[in-house]
N, C-alpha and C positions, 0 to 999 in steps of 0.2 A: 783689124782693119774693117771687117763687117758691120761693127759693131760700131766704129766709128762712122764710115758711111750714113749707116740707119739713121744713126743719133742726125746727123746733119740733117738727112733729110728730113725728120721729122722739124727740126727748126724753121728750115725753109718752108714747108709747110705752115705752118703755123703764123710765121711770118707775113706769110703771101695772105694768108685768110684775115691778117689783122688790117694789111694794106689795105684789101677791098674792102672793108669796113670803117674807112677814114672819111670824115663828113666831106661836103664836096660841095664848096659854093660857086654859085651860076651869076651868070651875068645879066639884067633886066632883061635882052634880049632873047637867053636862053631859059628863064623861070617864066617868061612868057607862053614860051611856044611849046613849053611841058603843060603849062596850064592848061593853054588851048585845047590840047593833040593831045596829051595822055590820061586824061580824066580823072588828075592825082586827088590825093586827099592834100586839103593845105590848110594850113596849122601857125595861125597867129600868135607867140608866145609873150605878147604885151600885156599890161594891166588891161580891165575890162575899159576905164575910163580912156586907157589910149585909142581901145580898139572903135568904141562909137563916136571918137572925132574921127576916122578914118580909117576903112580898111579893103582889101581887096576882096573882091566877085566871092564868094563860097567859101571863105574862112571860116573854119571852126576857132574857139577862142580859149586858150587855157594858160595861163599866166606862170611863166616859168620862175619868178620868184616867189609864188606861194605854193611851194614844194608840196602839199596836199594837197590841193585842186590839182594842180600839174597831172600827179601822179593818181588820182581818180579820173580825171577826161584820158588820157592816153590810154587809158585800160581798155575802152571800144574803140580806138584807132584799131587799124588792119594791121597787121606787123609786117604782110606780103605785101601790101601795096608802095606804090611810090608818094613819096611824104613830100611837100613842098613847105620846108617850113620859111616865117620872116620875123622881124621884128622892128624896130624903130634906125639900127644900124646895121644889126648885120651880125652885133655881140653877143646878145640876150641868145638870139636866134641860131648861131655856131655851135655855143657852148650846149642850148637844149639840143642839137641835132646829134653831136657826140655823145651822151647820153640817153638819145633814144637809139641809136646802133649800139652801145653799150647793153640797153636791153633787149635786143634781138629786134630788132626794125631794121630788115634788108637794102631801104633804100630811101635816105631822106638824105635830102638836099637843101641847102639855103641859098638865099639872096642875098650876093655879097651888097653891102656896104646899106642893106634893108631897105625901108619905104622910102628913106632921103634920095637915096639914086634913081627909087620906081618916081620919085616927083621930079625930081629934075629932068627925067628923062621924058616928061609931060606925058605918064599915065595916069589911065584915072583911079582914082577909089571910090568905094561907097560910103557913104556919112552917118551917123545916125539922121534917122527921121523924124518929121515932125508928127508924128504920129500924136493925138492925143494920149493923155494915158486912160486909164481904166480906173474910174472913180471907186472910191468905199463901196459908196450907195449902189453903184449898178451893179459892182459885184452881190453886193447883199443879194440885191435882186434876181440875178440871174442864181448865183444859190440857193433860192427859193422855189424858181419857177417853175421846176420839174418834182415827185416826189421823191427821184434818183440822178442825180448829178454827179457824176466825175469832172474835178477842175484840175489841168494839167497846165503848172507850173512849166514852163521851157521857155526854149528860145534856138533860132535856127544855125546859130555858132556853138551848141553846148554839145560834144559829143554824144554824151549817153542818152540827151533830148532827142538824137537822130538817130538813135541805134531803137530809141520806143516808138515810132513813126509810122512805120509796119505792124506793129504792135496794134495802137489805137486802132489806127483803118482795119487790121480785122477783128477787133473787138467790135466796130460800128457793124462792121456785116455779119458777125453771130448774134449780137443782140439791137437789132435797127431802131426797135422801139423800147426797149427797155429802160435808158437813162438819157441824159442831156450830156454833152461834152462841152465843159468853158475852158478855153484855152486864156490864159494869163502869162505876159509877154515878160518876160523876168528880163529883159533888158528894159523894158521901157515902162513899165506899172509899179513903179517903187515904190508907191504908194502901200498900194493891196500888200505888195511883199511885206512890208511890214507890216501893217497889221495884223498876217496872216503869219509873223513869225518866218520866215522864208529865209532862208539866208545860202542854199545850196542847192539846186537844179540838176535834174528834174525830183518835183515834188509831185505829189496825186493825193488828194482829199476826197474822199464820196461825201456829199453830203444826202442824208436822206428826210424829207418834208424841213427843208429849212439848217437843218442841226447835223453838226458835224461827227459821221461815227467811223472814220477812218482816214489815218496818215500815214502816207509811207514816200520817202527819202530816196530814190534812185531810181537803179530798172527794176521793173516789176516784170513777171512773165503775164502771159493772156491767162493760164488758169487760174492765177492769186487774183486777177481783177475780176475774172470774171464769177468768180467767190464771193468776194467781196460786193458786189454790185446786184447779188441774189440774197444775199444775207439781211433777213430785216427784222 
């Protein structure tokens, strides 16, 4: 009978821990007032093309059907913090939030029925800009101008572009004078991206008098850059 007992409770256990890990979709008015009030992390899981016709205040962007990007930007999500995810319905955006509880994310939430009910319900989003882009030529340029140049590839929806942010800023205050930083807006310089071969963000190039002697593909730590940026 002891034995039986235990066994039960160990089920109901288990049980209970799976229940509170069942994704949990919010109402406009309630994915709002978490935005507000809780200072979540929140996590567009659209294509990128959906994301710059329109998207919400502080979206980071990682496309839950290209199951490789997905699964490289979630890697610098917080797993402790509260996740606001959305998508275009409500589907894309269900099915990645189950999935990211699946991987040990304590607390993500979606927007039922996604950005269709956040517009009908006349909120607003942000659009892509008219930002010009960033020419060949001025890049050339600006890759020129210093004898040390670091060009950072990002963009302010790419996780791991936000996880190097802190990074860069104290790179500039250990070495103030040392190199030049061009930042290259990989949502809007499509241009440069491709010439520059770019196809996955964040990227960092040093260039030293003109010519290019180092590439490197993700996060980097402050001692590899700051390595690399002494090295001549």
């Amino acid at each position: 009978m002891k034995t039986i007992i235990c066994y039960f409770t160990i089920l109901m256990s288990l049980y209970a821990c799976n229940s509170q890990a069942q994704e949990k979709s919010l109402s406009v008015k309630e994915f709002e007032m978490k935005m507000n009030t809780q200072n979540p992390q929140i996590l567009d899981v659209r294509t990128m093309g959906e994301f710059q016709a329109g998207h919400l205040k502080n979206s980071l962007q990682a496309d839950w059907q290209n199951k490789s990007q997905f699964e490289d930007r979630i890697q610098y999500l917080d797993k402790t913090k509260l996740l606001l995810v959305y998508c275009a319905s409500g589907m894309r955006s269900a099915a990645a939030a189950k999935y990211l509880l699946s991987k040990g994310f304590v607390d993500v939430q979606n927007l039922n029925r996604g950005l269709t009910s956040w517009k009908l319900e006349g909120k607003s989003i942000e659009g892509s800009s008219n930002q010009q882009q960033l020419s060949i030529d001025e890049y050339q340029k600006l890759t020129n101008s210093e004898d040390n140049v670091l060009v950072d590839f990002g963009a302010e929806w790419c996780p791991p572009c936000k996880k190097m942010e802190p990074v860069l800023l104290q790179l500039k205050k250990e070495l103030p004078t040392q190199f030049r930083l061009v930042k290259v807006d990989g949502g809007n310089d499509i241009d440069v991206m491709k010439a520059q071969n770019v196809s996955a963000l964040p990227v960092f190039i040093i260039y030293q008098k003109g010519k290019e002697v180092w590439r490197k593909q993700g996060v980097v730590d402050l001692a590899e850059l700051k390595e690399r940026l002494a090295h001549k």
